[in-house]
N, C-alpha and C positions, 0 to 999 in steps of 0.2 A: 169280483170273484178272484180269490187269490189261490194258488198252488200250496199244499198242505208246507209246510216246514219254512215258508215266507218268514223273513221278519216284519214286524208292523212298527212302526213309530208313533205313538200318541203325545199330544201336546196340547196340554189344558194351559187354559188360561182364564181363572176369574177376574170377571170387571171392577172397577175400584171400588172397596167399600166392601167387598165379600171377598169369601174365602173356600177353600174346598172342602165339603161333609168328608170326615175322617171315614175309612173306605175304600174310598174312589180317588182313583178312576178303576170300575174293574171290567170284566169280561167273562162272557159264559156261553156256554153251549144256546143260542138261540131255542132251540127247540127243549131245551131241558134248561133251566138256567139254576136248575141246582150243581150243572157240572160246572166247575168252571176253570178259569184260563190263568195260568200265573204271569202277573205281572210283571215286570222288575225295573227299579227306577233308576234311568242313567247318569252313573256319576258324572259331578262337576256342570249338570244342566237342570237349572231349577222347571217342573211343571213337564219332565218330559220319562215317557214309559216307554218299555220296550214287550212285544210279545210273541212269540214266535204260533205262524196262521193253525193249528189243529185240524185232522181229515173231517169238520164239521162245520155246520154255517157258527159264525161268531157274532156276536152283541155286543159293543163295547160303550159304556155311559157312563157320566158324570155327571155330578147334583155337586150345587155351588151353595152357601148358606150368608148371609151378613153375617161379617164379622161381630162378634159381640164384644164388647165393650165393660169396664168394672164400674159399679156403682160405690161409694163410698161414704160414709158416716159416723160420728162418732156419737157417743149416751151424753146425751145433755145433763145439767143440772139443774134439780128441781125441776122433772118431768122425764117421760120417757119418749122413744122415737124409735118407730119399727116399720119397718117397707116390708110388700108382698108383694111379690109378682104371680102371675099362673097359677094363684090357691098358696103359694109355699114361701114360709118368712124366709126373708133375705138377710146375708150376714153382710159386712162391711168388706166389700171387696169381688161382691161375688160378681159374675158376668150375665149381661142382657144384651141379647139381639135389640141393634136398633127399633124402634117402632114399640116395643113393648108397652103395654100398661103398668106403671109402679104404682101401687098404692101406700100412703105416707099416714100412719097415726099417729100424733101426735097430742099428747094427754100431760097436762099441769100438774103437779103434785099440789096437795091444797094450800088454800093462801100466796098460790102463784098463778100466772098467765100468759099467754106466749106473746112476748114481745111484736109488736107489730112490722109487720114485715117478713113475717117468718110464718111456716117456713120456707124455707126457700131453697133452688136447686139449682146450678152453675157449671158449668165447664169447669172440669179438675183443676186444668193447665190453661186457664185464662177464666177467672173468676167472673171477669168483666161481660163473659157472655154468658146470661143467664137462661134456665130453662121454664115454660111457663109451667107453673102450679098453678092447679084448681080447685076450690073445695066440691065436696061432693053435697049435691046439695038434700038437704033434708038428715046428714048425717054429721054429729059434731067432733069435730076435732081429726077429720078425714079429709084427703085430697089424694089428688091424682095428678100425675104427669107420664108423658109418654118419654121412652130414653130415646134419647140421640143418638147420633153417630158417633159419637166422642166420650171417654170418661165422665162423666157425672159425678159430683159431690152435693148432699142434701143437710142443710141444717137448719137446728132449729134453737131459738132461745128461749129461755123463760124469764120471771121478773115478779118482783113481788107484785102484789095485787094492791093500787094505791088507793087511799083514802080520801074523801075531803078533810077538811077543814074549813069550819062559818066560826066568821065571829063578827059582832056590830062594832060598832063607834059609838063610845059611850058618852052621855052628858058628862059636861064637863071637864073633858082631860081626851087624851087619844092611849092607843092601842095598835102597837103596832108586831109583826110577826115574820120573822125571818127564818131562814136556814142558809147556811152557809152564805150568810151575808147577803143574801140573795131576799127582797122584799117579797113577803105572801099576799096575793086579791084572795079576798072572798072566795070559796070554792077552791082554792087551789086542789089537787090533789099530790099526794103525796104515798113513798111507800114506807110500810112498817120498820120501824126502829128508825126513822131520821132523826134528827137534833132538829128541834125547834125555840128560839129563841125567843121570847116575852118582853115587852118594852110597856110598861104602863107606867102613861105622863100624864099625873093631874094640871088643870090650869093653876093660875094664881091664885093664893087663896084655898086651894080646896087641896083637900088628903085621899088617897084610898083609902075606902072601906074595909078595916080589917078582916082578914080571909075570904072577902069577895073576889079576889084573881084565882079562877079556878077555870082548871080543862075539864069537861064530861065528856065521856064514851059516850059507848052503846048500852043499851039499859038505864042510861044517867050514872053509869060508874064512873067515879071522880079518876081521871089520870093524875098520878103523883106528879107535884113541881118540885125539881130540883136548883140549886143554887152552887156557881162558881165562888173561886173563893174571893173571885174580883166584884159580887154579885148581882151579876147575870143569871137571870130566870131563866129555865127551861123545862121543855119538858121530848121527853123520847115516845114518837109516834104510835099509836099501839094499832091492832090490826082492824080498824073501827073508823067510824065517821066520827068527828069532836066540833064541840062547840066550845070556842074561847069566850069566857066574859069579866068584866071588873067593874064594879062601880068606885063611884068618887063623891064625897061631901066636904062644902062647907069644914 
């Protein structure tokens, strides 16, 4: 119990990691707390109030909040990427209380796919520590993560969507298939528009088959072969599964 025209000294201090709901700290007539008590904060001392006691009982209270933290992101290529938090899209920079739920869509534009490992969410200012993402399950192209205590940056990649490529080993002679000098197995897969390069070696003795070195698509649509001027066969990957074939005779 103090004597009316007292001064009071208040001194908040939130614990690390939080900070003080803007407000507070205030004070008000206990018994009426729509009256209240003017503050005032002392110069040159962080977290300290001053208030001189009213002829009434007094209330004085503080509410502390976690500091919230920016989320960040940028518009991918070929696809899009959008977070929610609490019902309401988020823009690139906006702030979340630790703990929060973000939810991450992430959708391919056609003929692409999200590169594997993505997406993914990290410490702003140390990339190295990452945060977990989940997919949501039963929902595609959705996940979830909870924010940390720390800035957060969320990305994501796309890529084209690759193909196979079959082709056999033909009697008498071989068949061989490259990209960037790099030998192709059976199945490889591959993304649209590569350089694929054609080697067909008959044995001794035997010829190709004129116009039997042909690529089929999908639907058996012949892929066009082109020729360097040193010539070197190829053909540019289309958005389709292919079958290499050549024969050889005699």
């Amino acid at each position: 119990e103090l004597i009316p025209g007292k001064q009071v000294t208040i001194t908040v201090s939130p614990t690390d990691g939080y900070q003080m709901v803007s407000g507070y700290p205030k004070a008000y007539r206990t018994d009426a707390s729509g009256t209240k008590v003017t503050l005032t904060a002392v110069s040159g001392r962080d977290n300290t109030y001053t208030f001189t006691m009213p002829g009434y009982p007094v209330t004085v209270e503080a509410k502390y909040e976690k500091i919230p933290r920016p989320v960040t992101f940028t518009a991918p290529e070929h696809g899009t990427l959008a977070l929610k938090a609490n019902g309401a899209e988020l823009t690139s920079g906006a702030k979340l209380a630790p703990g929060t739920e973000v939810t991450i869509t992430a959708v391919p534009a056609e003929g692409y796919q999200m590169v594997s490992g993505y997406p993914k969410a990290y410490r702003t200012d140390a990339p190295a520590t990452t945060v977990t993402v989940t997919a949501v399950s039963g929902s595609a192209n959705t996940y979830t993560f909870t924010m940390p205590a720390y800035p957060a940056t969320v990305e994501v990649l796309y890529e084209k969507i690759p193909y196979a490529v079959s082709f056999a080993t033909p009697e008498h002679g071989k068949l061989a298939l490259d990209t960037a000098s790099i030998p192709l197995a059976f199945g490889a897969e591959l993304a649209p528009d590569t350089r694929v390069t054609l080697a067909a070696t008959p044995d001794a003795g035997y010829q190709m088959v004129f116009g039997s070195l042909k690529v089929s698509g999908s639907e058996a649509k012949t892929v066009p072969l082109q020729k360097e001027a040193d010539g070197t066969t190829y053909f540019l990957m289309p958005a389709s599964e292919v079958n290499v074939e050549v024969e050889f005779e005699e």
